[in-house]
C-alpha positions as CSV (number, residue, x, y, z in Angstrom):
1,X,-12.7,-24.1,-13.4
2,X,-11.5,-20.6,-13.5
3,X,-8.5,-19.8,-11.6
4,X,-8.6,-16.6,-9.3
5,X,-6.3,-14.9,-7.2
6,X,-7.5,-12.2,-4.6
7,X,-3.9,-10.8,-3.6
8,X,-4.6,-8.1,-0.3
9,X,-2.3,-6.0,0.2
10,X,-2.7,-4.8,4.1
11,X,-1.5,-1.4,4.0
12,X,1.6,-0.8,6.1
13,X,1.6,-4.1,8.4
14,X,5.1,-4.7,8.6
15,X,5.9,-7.3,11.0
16,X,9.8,-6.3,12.2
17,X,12.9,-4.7,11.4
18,X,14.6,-5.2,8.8
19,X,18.3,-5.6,8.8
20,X,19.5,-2.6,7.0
21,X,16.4,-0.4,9.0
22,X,19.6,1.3,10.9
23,X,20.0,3.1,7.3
24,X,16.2,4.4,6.9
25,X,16.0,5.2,10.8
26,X,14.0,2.9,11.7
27,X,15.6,0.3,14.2
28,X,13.3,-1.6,16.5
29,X,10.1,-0.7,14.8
30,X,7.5,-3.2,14.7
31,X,3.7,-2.4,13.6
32,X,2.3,-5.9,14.4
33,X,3.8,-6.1,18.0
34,X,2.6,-3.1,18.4
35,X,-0.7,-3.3,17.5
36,X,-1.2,-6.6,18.4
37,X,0.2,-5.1,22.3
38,X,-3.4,-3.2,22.5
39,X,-5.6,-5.3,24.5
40,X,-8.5,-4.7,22.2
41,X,-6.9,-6.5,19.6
42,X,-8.4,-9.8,18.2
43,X,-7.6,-11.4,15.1
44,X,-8.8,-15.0,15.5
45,X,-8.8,-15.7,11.2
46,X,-5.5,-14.3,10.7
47,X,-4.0,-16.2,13.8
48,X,-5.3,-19.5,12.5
49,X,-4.2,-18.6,8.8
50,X,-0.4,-18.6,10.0
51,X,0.5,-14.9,11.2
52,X,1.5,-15.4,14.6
53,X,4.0,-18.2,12.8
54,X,5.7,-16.4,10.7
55,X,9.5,-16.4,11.4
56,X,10.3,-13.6,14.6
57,X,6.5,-13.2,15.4
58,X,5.6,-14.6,18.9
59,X,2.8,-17.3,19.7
60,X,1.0,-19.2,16.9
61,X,-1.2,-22.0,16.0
62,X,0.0,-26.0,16.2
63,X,-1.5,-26.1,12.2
64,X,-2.2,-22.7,10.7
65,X,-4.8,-23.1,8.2
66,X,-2.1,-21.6,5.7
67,X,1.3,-21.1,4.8
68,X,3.1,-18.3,6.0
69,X,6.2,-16.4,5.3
70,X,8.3,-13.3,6.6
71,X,9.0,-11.1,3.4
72,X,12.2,-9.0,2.8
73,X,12.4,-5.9,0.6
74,X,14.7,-6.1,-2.3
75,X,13.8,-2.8,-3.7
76,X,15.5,0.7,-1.8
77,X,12.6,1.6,-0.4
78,X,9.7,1.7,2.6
79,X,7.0,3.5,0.5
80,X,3.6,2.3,-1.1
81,X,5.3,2.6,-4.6
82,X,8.2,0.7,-4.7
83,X,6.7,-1.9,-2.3
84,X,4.1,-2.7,-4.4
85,X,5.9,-2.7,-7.4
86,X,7.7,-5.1,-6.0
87,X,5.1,-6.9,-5.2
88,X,3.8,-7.3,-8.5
89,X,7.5,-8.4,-10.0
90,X,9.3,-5.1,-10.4
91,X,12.3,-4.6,-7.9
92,X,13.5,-1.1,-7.6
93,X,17.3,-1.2,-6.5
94,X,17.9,2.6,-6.9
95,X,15.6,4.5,-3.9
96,X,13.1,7.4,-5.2
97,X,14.2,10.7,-4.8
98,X,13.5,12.6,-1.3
99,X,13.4,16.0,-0.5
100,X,14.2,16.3,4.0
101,X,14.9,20.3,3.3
102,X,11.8,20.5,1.1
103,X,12.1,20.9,-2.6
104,X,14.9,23.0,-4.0
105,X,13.8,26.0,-5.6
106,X,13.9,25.1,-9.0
107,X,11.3,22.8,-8.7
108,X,8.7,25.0,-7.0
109,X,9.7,27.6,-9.3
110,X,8.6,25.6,-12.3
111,X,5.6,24.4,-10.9
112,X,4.1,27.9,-10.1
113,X,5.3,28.7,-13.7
114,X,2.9,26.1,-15.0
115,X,0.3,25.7,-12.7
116,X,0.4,29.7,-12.0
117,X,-0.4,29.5,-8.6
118,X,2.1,30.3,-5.7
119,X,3.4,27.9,-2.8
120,X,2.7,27.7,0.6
121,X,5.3,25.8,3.4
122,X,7.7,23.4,1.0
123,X,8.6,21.1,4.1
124,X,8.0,17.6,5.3
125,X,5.2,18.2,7.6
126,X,2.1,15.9,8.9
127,X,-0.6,16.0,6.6
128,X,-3.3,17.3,9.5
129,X,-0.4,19.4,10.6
130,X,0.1,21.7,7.8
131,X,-3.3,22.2,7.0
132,X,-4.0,23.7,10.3
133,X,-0.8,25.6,10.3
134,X,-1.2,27.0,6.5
135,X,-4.7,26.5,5.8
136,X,-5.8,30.1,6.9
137,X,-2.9,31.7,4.8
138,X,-3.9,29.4,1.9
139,X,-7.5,30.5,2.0
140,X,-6.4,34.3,2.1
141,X,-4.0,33.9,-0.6
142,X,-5.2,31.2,-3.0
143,X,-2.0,29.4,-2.4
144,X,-1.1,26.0,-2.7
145,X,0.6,23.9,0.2
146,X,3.1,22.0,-1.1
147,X,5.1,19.5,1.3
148,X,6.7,16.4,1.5
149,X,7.3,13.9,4.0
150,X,10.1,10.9,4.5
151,X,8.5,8.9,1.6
152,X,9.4,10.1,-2.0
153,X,6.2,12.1,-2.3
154,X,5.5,15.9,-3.5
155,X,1.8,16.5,-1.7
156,X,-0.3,19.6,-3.0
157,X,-3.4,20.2,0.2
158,X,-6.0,22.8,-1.2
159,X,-9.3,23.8,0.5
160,X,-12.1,22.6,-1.6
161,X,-14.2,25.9,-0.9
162,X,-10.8,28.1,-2.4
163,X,-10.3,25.2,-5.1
164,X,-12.0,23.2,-6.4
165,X,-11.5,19.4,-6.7
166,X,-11.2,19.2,-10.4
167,X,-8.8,22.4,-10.3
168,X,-6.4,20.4,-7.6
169,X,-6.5,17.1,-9.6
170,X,-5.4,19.4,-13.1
171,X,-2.5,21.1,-10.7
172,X,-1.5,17.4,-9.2
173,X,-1.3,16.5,-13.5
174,X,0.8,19.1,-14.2
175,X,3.2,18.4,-11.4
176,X,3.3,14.7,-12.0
177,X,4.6,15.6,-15.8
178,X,6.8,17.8,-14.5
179,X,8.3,15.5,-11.9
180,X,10.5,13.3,-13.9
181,X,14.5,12.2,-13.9
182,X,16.0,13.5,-11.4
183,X,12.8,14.5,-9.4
184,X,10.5,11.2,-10.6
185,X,9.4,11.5,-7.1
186,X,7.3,8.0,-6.5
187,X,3.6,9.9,-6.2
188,X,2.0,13.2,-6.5
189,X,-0.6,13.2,-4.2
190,X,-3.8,15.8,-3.7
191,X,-4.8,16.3,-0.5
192,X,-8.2,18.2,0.1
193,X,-9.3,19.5,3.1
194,X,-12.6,21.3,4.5
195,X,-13.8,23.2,7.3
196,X,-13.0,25.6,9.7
197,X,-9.7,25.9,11.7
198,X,-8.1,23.8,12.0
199,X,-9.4,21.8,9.1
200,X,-10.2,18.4,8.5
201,X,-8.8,16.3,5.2
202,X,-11.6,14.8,3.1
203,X,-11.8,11.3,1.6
204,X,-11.3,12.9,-2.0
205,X,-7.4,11.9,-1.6
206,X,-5.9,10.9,-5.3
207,X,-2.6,9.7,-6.1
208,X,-0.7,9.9,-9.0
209,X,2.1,7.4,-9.5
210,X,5.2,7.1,-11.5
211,X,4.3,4.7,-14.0
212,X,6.0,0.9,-13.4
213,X,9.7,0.9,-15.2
214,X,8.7,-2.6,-15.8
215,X,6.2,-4.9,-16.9
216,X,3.9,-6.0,-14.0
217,X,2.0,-9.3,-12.7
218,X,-1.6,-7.2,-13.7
219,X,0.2,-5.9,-17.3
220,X,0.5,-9.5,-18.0
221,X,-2.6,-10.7,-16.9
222,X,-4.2,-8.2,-19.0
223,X,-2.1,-9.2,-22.0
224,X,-3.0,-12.8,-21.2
225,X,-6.8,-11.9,-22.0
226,X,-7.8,-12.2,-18.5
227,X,-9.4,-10.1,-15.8
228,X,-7.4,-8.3,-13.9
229,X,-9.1,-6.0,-11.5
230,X,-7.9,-3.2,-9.1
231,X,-9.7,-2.7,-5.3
232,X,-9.0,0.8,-3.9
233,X,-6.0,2.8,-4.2
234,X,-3.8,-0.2,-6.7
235,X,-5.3,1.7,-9.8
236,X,-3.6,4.9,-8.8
237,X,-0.1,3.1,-7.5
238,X,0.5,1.7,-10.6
239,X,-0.9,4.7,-12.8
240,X,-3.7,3.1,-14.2
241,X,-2.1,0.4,-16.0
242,X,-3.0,-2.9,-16.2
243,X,-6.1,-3.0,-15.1
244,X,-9.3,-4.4,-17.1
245,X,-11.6,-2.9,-14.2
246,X,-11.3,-0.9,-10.8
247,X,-13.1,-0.1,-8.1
248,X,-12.4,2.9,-5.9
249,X,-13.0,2.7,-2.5
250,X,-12.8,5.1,0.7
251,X,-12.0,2.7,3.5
252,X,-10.8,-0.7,4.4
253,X,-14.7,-1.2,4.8
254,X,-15.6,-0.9,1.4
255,X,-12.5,-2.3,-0.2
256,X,-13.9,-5.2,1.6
257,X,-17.2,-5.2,0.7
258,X,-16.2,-4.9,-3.0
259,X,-14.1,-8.3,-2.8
260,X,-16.8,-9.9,-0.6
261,X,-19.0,-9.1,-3.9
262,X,-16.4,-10.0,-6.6
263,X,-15.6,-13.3,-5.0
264,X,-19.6,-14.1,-5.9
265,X,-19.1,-13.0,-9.2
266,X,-17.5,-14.9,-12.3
267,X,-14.0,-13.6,-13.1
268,X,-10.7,-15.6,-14.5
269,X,-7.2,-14.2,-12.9
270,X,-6.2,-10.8,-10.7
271,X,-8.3,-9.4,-8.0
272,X,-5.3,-7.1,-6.7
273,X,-6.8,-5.1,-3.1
274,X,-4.8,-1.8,-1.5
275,X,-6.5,-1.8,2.4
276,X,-5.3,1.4,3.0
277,X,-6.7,2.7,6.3
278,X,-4.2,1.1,8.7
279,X,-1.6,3.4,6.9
280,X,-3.5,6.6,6.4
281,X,-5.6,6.8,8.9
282,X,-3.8,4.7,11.9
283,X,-0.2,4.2,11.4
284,X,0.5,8.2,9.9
285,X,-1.5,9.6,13.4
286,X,0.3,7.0,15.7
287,X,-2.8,5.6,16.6
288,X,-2.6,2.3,17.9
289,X,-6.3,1.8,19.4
290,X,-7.6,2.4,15.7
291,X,-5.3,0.5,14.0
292,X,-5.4,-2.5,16.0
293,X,-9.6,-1.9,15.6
294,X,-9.0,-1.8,11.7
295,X,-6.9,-4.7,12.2
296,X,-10.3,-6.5,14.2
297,X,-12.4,-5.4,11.3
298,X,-10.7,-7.5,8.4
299,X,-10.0,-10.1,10.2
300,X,-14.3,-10.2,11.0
301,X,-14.4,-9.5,6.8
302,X,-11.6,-11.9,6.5
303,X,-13.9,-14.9,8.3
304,X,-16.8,-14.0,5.8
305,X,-14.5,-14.1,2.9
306,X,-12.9,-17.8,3.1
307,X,-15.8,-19.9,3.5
308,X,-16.4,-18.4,0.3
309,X,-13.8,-19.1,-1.5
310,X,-13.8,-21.5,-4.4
311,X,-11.6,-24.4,-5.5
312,X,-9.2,-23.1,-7.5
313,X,-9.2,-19.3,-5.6
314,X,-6.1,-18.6,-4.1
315,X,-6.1,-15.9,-1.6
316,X,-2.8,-14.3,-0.7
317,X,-2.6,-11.9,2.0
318,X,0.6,-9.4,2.6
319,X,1.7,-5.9,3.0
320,X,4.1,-3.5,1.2
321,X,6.2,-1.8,4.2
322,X,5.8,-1.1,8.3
323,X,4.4,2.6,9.9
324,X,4.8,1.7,13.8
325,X,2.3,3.6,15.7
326,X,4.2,3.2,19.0
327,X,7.2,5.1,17.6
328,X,8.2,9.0,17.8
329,X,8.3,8.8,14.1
330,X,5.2,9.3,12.1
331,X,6.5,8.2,8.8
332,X,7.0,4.4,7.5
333,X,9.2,2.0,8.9
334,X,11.8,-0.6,6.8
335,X,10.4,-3.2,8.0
336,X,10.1,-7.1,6.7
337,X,5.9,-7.3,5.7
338,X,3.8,-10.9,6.6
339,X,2.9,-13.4,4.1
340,X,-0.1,-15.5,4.2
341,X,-1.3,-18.0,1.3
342,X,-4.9,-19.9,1.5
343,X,-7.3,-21.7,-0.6
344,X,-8.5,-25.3,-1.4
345,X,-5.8,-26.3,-3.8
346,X,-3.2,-25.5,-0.8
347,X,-1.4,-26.6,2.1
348,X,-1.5,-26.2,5.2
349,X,0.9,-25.2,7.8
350,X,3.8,-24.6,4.8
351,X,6.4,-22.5,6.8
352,X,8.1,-20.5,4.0
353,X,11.1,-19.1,5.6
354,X,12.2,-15.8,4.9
355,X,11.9,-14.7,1.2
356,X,14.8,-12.4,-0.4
357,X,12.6,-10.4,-2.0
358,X,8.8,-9.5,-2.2
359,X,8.5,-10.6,-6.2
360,X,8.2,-14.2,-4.7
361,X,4.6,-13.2,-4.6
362,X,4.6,-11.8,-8.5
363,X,6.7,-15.1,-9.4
364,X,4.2,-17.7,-7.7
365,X,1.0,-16.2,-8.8
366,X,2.4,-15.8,-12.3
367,X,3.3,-19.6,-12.5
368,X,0.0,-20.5,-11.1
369,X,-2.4,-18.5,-13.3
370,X,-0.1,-20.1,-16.2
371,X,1.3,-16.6,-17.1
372,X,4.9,-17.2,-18.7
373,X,6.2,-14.2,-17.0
374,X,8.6,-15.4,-13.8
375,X,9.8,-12.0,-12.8
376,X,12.5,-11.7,-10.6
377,X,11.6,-13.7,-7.2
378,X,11.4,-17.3,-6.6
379,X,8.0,-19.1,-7.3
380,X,6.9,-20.9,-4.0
381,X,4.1,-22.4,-5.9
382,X,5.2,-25.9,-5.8
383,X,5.7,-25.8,-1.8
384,X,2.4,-25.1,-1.3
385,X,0.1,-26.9,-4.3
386,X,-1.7,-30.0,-2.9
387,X,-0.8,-32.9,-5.1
C-alpha cells in the first residue's frame, strides 16, 4: 500500500521557552499554557494523542494514543520561514535580517524607484494598527505602507479600492527581487485591506518567500516521483517549490476540510498543511478566547480525521515557533514547538525526549517514505515503527 504522510504544521503553538528566549525577548512565554488557561478550552484528541505529555507541559494521559516530543529550534530564528524550513530539513544558523528602526533609506529609496510609487510609515507596527493610522493618507495619496515587525518581514498594506490586487501582488514581486543579500528579508508579504476608517484587512494576504538555500523534504519527494502536496500558506513559505499540487486556503477551517478530502483520495507521499489562523488571527491580536476556540476546532477536525486514517498513513502534528497571547508583546515568541506522531504502523505512548533540532521531523519522514535524503536531524523512525 501506498505510504502517506499528512505533516500539520499548527501555526505558532509553541509550548515553552526556550533557553536562549532571554536573547529574542521572549522569557516566560508560553502559547499552550496560555491558551490552554481559557476555560473554554477543550482539546480531548490532542490530549489523548500525547500533548499534555510532552516534556514541561502539565497533566497528561496514562497511554497517549501517540508519541510525543518537545522540539528545539536549531535555526536563529522564531519566524514562519526559518521554522519551517527547518522543519522540512534545512537549518538556518545565521538569523534573517530585521529592520526595529524600519528600513534604512536605501532600500525604500530603490523600491519607489522600481515600483514608482512612494512610501507611507516604514516602522514595525501592528498590521490592523497601521492601516487605521495610514490608511486615510494612503487613499489620498496613492501611497504604499510599508512596515515591518520583529519577524524578518518587509509588509506592503494597499486599499483594494486605491489598488488593485493584481497591482499589489506585481509591487510585492518587485520588492521580493529586490530584497536579496544583505536585505533577503525571510518574506514579502501584501496585505490588503477594505473599508472605511479604520479599515479591515481582507483574506487576499500573499506571501512571498525567500526561496529554501537547501534542498527540502517536498524537493525530494517531488524528485522521487511522488506526490507531494501543499495545504494553505506552505506553497508560499517555500516559494512554490516542491510541490506537485496546492491547495490555497483561507482559514484553519478549510485547510482542514481540504485534508479531510485528500485523506479519501489516492495519493503516494507528502501532504505538508500550514493552519495558520492561531498565528494570524489569534496570537498577532493577543487573543486568547479565539485562539483557544481555533485550538477546539481542530481538535473536533482532528477526531474526524484519525479514524480515517489508513495503514500505512502517518500523521505528524507540530508547529514552527510560539506567539503568546497573554504577553505585552504581539510579535512571536522563541519558544520550543510540540510534536505528535500517529497512525497504525506506530506506537504508542513513545516519549521522545527533547529533540536538538526541528529536522528530526524532515529526517524521520524521509527514512520512512524511503527517500535517501537524511538531512540534518536525527530519524526517530525506528522508536516509533511497530515491529
Amino acid at each position: 500500500m501506498s505510504k502517506r504522510v499528512f505533516l500539520i504544521v499548527l501555526d505558532s503553538v509553541g509550548i515553552g521557552a526556550l533557553p536562549d528566549a532571554k536573547l529574542f525577548g521572549d522569557e516566560g512565554s508560553n502559547t499552550l499554557r496560555a491558551v490552554r488557561s481559557h476555560p473554554d478550552f477543550n482539546c480531548p484528541n490532542l490530549e489523548r494523542l500525547g500533548l499534555f505529555n510532552i516534556e514541561s507541559v502539565e497533566g497528561g494521559v496514562k497511554t497517549p494514543l501517540g508519541c510525543y516530543a518537545r522540539m528545539a529550534e536549531a535555526s536563529m530564528g522564531k519566524d514562519t520561514t526559518v521554522g519551517h524550513f527547518e522543519i522540512a530539513g534545512v537549518i538556518c544558523p545565521k538569523p534573517l535580517p530585521t529592520y526595529p528602526e524600519g528600513f534604512p533609506p536605501e532600500v525604500i529609496e530603490e523600491f519607489e524607484k522600481r515600483t514608482g510609487y512612494g512610501v507611507l510609515c516604514n516602522r514595525p507596527y501592528s498590521g490592523t494598527e497601521v492601516i487605521r493610522d495610514y490608511g486615510r493618507e494612503h487613499l489620498a495619496t496613492g501611497k504604499l505602507i510599508v512596515y515591518t515587525s520583529a519577524d524578518s518581514v518587509f509588509q506592503i498594506a494597499a486599499h483594494e479600492d486605491r489598488v488593485s490586487i493584481e497591482e499589489l501582488y506585481r509591487v510585492c514581486e518587485i520588492a521580493r527581487r529586490m530584497l536579496v543579500g544583505e536585505h533577503g528579508v525571510g518574506r514579502v508579504i501584501a496585505r490588503p485591506f477594505a473599508g472605511e476608517h479604520p479599515f479591515y484587512r481582507t483574506s487576499r494576504r500573499h506571501d512571498y518567500s525567500l526561496e529554501p538555500p537547501a534542498w527540502t523534504l517536498p524537493d525530494l519527494v517531488k524528485a522521487q516521483g511522488m506526490d507531494s502536496i501543499s495545504v494553505g500558506k506552505i506553497y508560499d513559505i517555500f516559494a512554490g517549490r516542491g510541490f506537485t499540487a496546492s491547495y490555497r486556503t483561507a482559514n484553519n477551517k478549510e485547510g482542514m476540510q481540504a485534508v479531510l478530502s485528500l485523506v479519501k483520495s489516492d495519493f503516494e507521499g507528502l501532504c505538508f498543511v500550514n493552519l495558520v489562523d492561531f498565528d494570524m488571527v489569534y496570537g498577532h491580536r493577543n487573543d486568547v478566547s479565539g485562539y483557544a476556540k481555533a485550538l477546539n476546532e481542530f481538535d473536533t477536525a482532528l477526531g474526524e480525521l484519525m479514524p480515517q486514517l489508513r495503514k500505512d498513513d502517518l500523521l505528524v502534528i507540530t508547529a514552527d515557533h510560539g506567539c503568546d497571547p497573554s504577553t505585552p508583546s504581539t510579535d512571536h515568541s522563541r519558544e520550543y514547538t510540540p510534536l505528535l506522531v500517529y497512525g497504525n504502523s506506530v506506537k504508542s505512548g513513545v516519549n521522545l525526549g527533547t529533540r536538538e533540532t526541528f529536522a528530526d521531523i524532515a529526517a524521520t519522514l524521509s527514512e520512512y517514505l524511503g527517500l535517501q535524503e537524511r538531512f540534518a536531524g536525527q530519524s526517530f523512525l525506528k522508536e516509533i515503527r511497530k515491529d
